[in-house]
Wavefront OBJ file of the C-alpha trace (Angstrom):
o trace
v -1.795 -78.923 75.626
v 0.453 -76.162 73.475
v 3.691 -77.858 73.128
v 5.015 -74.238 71.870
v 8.513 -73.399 73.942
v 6.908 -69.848 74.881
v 3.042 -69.251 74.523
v 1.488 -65.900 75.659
v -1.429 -65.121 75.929
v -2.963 -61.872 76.035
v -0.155 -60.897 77.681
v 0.051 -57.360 78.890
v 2.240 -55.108 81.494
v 1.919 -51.639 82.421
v 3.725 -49.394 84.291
v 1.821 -46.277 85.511
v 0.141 -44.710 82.836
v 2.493 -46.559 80.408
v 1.613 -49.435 78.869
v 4.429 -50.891 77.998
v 3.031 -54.449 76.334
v -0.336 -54.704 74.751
v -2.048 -58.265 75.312
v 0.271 -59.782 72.973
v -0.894 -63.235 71.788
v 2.814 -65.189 70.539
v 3.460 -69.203 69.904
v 7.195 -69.972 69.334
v 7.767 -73.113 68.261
v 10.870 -75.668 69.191
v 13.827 -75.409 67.028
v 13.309 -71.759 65.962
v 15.445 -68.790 66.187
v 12.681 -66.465 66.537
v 13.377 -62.426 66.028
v 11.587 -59.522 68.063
v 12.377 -56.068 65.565
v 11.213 -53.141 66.341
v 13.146 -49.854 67.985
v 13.733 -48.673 71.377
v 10.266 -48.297 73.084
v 8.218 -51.196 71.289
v 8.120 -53.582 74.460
v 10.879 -56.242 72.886
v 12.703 -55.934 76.628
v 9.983 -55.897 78.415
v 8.344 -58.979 76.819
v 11.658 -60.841 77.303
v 11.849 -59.281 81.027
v 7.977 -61.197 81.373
v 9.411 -64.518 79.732
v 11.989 -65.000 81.813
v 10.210 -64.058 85.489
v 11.835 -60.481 85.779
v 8.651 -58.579 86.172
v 5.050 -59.689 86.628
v 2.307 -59.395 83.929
v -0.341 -56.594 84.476
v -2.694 -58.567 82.678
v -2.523 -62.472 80.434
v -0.530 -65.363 80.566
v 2.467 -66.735 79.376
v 4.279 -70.287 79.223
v 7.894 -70.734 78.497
v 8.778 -74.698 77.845
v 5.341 -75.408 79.324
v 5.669 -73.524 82.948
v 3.510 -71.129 83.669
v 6.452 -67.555 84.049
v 4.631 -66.616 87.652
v 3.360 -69.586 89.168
v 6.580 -72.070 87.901
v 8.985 -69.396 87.601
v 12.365 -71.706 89.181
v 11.391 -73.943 86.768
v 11.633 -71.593 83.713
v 14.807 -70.673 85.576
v 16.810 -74.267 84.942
v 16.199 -74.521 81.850
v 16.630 -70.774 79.894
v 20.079 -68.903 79.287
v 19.423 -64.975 79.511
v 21.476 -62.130 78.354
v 19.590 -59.054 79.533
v 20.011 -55.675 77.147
v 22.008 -54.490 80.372
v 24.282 -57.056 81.350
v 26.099 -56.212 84.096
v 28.502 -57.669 87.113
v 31.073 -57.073 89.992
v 33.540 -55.012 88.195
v 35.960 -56.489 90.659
v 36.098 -60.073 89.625
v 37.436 -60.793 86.758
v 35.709 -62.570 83.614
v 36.764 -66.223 84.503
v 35.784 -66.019 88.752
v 32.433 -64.419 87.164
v 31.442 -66.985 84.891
v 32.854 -69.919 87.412
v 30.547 -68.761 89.972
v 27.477 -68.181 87.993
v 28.380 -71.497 86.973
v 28.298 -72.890 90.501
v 24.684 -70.975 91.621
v 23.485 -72.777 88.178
v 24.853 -76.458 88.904
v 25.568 -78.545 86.021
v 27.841 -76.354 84.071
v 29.941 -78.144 81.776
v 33.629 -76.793 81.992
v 34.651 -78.128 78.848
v 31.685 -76.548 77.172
v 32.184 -72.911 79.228
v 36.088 -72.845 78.120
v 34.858 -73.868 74.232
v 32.629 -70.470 74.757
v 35.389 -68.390 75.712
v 37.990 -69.233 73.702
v 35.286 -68.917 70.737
v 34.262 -65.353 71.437
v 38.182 -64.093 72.172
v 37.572 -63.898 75.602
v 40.358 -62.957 77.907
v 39.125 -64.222 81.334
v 41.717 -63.152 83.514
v 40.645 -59.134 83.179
v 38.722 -57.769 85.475
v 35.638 -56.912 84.847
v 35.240 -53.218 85.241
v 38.495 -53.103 82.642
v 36.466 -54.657 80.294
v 34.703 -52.909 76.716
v 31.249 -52.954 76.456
v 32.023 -55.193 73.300
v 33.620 -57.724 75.872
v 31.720 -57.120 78.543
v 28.665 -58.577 75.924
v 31.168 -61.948 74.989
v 30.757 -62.518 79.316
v 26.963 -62.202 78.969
v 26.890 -64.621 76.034
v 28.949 -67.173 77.390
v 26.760 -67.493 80.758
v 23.932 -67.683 78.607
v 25.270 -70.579 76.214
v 27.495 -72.149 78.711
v 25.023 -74.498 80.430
v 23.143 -75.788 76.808
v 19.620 -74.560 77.775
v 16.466 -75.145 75.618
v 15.585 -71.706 75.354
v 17.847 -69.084 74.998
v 16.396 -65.371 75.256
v 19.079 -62.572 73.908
v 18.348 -59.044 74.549
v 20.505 -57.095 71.667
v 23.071 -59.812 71.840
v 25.633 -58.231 68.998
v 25.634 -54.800 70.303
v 29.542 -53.973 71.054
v 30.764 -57.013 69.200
v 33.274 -57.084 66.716
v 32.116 -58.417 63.034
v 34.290 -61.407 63.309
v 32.589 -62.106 66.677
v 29.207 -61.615 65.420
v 30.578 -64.287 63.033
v 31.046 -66.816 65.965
v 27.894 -66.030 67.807
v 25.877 -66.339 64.365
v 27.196 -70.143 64.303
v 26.385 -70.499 67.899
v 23.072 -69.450 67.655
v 22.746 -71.796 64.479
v 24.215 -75.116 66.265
v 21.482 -74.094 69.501
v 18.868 -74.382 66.827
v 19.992 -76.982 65.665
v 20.409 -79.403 68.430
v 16.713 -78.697 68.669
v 16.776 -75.871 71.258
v 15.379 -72.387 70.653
v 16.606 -68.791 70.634
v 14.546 -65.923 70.532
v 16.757 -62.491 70.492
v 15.912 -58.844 70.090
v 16.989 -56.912 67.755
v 17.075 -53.392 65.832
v 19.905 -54.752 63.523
v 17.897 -56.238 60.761
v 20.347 -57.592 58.294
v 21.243 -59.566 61.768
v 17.979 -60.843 61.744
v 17.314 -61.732 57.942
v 20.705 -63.692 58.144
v 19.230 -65.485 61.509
v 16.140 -65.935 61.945
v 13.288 -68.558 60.913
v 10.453 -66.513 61.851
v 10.286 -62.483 62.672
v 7.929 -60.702 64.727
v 7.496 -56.897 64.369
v 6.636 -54.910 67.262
v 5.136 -51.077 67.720
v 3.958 -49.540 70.601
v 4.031 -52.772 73.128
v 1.791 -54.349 70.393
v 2.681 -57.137 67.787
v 1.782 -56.131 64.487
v 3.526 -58.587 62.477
v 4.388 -62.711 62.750
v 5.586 -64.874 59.922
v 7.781 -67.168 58.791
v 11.135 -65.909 57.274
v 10.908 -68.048 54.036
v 6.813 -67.167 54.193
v 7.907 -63.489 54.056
v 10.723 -64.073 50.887
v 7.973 -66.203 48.849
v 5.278 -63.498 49.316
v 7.491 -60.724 49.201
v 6.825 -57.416 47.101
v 9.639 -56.689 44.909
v 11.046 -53.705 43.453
v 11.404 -53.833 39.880
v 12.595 -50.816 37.728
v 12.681 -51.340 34.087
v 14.055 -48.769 31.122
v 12.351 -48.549 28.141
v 12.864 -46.825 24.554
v 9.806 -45.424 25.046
v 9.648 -41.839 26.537
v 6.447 -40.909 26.469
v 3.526 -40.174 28.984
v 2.195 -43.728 27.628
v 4.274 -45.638 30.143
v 2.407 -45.095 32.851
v -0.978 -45.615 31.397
v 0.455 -49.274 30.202
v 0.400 -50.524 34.314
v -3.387 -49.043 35.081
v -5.292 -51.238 36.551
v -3.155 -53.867 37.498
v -3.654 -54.526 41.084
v -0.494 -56.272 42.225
v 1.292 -52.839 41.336
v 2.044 -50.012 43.531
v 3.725 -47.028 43.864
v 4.630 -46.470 39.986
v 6.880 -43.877 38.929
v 8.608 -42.952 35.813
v 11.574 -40.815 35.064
v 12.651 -40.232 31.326
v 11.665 -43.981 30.465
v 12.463 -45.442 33.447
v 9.647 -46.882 34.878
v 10.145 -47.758 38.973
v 7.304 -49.893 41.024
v 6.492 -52.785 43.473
v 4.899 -55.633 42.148
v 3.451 -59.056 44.612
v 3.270 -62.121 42.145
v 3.416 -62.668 38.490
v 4.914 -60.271 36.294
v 3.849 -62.324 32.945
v 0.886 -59.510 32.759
v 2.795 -56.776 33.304
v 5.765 -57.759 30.972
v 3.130 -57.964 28.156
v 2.356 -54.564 28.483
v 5.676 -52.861 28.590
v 7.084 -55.041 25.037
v 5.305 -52.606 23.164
v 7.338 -49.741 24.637
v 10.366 -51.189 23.970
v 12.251 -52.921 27.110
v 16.032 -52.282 27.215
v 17.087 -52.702 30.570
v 14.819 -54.976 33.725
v 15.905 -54.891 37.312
v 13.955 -56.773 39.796
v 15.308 -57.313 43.845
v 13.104 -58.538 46.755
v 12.282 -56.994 49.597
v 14.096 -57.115 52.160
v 13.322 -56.902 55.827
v 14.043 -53.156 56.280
v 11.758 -52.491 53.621
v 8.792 -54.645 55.502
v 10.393 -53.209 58.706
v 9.744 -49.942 57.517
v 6.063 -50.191 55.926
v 5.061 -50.124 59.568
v 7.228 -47.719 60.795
v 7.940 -45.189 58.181
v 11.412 -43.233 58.231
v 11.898 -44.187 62.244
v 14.159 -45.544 63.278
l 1 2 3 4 5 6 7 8 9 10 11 12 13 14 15 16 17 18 19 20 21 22 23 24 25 26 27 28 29 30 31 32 33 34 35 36 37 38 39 40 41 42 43 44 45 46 47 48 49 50 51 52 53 54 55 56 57 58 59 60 61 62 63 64 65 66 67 68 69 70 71 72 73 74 75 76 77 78 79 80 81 82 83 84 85 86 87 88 89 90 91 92 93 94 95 96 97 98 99 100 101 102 103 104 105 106 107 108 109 110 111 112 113 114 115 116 117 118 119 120 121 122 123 124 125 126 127 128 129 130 131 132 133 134 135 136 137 138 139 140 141 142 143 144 145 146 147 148 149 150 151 152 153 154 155 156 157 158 159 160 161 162 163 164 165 166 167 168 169 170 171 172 173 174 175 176 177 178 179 180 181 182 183 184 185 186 187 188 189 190 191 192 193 194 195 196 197 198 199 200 201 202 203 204 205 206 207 208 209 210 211 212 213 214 215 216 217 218 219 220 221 222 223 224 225 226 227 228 229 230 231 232 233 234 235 236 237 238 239 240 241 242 243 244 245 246 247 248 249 250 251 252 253 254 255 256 257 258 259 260 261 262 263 264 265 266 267 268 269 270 271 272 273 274 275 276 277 278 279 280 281 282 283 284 285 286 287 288 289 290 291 292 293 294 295 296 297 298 299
């Protein structure tokens, strides 16, 4: 039996002529903070709406800590926190009666651990909710998700409104859910938000995944950029990198000689010497560059 916290499989959901989710086929493991990317439109929402019993699939399956999201949807229910990408209540109760009855439909609500929570994210609890900033209207829908230690914790643009030094404190919350063992997966368009979170990423276009891997699997295998300066000038500096397959996209300015490279540069090093190398810059790619391979300039 997959012991995977969510499993999918072929998972699909239309709506009309739209289809919104593309028989997606996802393992998350336990212990994982696992990142959808992708903009508006790519199905992140509505694959976390399926996960967590909000709408039905068109087409597939999908487990979440073993329970099938249809047939065992209550029991998904006790054991996830959610924070939808809309997160909305009574804007006549103020932050403290809102999370104290959530609290009470949930059962088992720790006080101690729902106070911790709002003190940590600068909560005021005695404002009503309709006075509320988006910004702290978000800190409400990340305390109800936290606030009763769930295994699984699914996060629908959870930083959106929130101060950096609250991103701070939900960054270490998210850190001490994974790990105590439990898993968060969260959606997200902020990708330096995701490449200082996550273990694993998964790209999405077009309600289809088109990219899974591991975080540190990305960073070994990574591309990088390298742009070197050399006293040589002449049209010779790009003939020295012909042929070499693990380099792409060379360009050269005046001497300075711009590309991506994937693995060893010994090779390529032993052909620019000759031409005299005064200056070498190498970075790794990052995950807006990968984000961007499949999506071009969108954003």
């Amino acid at each position: 039996m997959n012991d995977a916290a969510i499993h999918t499989s072929g998972l699909a959901k239309q709506f009309g002529d739209v289809l919104a989710l593309d028989a997606v086929d996802l393992d998350v493991q336990p212990g994982l903070v696992f990142a959808l990317l992708g903009p508006n439109g790519a199905g992140k929402s509505t694959m976390i709406r399926l996960l967590v019993g909000l709408l039905q699939p068109t087409s597939g399956s999908a487990r979440v800590l073993g329970h099938d999201i249809v047939a065992d949807r209550r029991a998904v229910h006790a054991r996830i926190g959610y924070l939808p990408g809309d997160f909305a209540a009574d804007k006549d109760l103020t932050a403290g009666a809102y999370l104290e009855y959530l609290s009470g439909l949930r059962g088992g609500v720790d006080v101690n651990e729902r106070t911790a929570l709002i003190e940590r994210f600068g909560l005021d609890p005695t404002k009503t909710f309709g006075t509320l900033s988006h910004g702290n209207r978000q800190k409400v829908g990340l305390v109800q998700a936290f606030m009763h230690r769930p295994s699984l914790v699914l996060l629908d643009e959870p930083t959106q409104g929130l101060d950096p030094l609250v991103q701070r404190e939900f960054a270490e919350v998210v850190r001490a859910q994974r790990d105590s063992g439990n898993t968060v997966v969260l959606s997200s368009h902020v990708l330096s938000e995701v490449q200082a979170l996550a273990d694993r990423v998964a790209i999405m276009r077009d309600g289809r995944l088109v990219m899974d891997a591991d975080v540190e699997e990305l960073r070994t295998a990574a591309r990088h950029r390298v742009e070197v300066t050399l006293e040589d000038r002449s049209d010779r500096v790009l003939g020295a990198l012909e042929g070499l397959e693990t380099v792409d996209a060379v360009s050269a300015v005046d001497g300075v000689v711009s590309f991506t490279v994937e693995g060893s540069m010994a090779e390529i090093l032993r052909r620019l010497a000759p031409l005299g190398v005064e200056r070498f810059v190498s970075s790794e790619v990052d995950l807006e560059t990968l984000f961007l391979s499949y999506y071009g300039n969108e954003r």
